[in-house]
Structure formats: C-alpha cells, structure tokens
C-alpha positions, 0 to 999 in steps of 0.5 A, a space after each residue: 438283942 440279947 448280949 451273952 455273959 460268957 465268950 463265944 469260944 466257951 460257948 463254942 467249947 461247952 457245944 463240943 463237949 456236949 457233943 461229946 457227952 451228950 445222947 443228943 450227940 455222939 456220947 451216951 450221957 442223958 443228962 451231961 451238963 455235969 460232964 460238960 462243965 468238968 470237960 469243956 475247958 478241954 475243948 478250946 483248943 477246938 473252939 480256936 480252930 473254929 474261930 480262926 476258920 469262920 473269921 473270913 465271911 462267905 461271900 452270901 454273908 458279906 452281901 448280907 453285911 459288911 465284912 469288915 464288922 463279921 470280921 472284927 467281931 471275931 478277931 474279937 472274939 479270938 482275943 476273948 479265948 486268950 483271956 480265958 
C-alpha cells in the first residue's frame, strides 16, 4: 500500500482549492496547479472541518472495520493539520 508524503489535511485543502481553480470544478483555470499551490494553505480551515466531520465512521464503515482504528487515524490526522 502506498504511504502519502504530505498530510491528508493538505491533500484535502490542495483538492479545495482545485475545486475552486480548476475548469474540472467550479473555477475557470485549465491548468491551476500554479494557483492551487499559491491558495491551498488557504483552505485548511476547511480541511479542519472535513476531518473532524468524518472522524466519527458510518455504521456500513464500522462493519467493514474496526472503528476504534478509522477513528485513531483521523484524531491523527486532525493532530497532522496543527503542524502545518
């Protein structure tokens, strides 16, 4: 499996702002990765949201694995963001 070398909350906040920017999503940019990384830092206030939102797993999600792990991973991952 591979293993990411940047933090889900600035994955998360890069997808936001290339949302944004991008033609693909609700922006006008063909080619945003420029814009994407001079705004994402922008984002992660968002990025916050969305982690402490999905921390808590659905209950087809905690029959698929054990919570205690989904949940652990994101309280890591919320810890991650305040690093940045």
């Amino acid at each position: 499996m591979d293993v990411a070398h940047t933090t889900l909350a600035e994955r998360i906040a890069r997808a936001l702002a290339g949302l944004d920017h991008s033609a693909n999503g609700d922006g006008v940019e063909r080619s945003a990765s420029a814009s994407v990384d001079e705004t994402w830092p922008g984002y992660l206030d968002q990025a916050d949201a969305i982690l402490r939102t999905i921390r808590e797993p659905s209950a087809q999600m905690a029959a698929t694995g054990d919570p205690r792990i989904w949940a652990a991973m994101v309280e890591a991952a919320i810890a991650e963001r305040e690093t940045i």
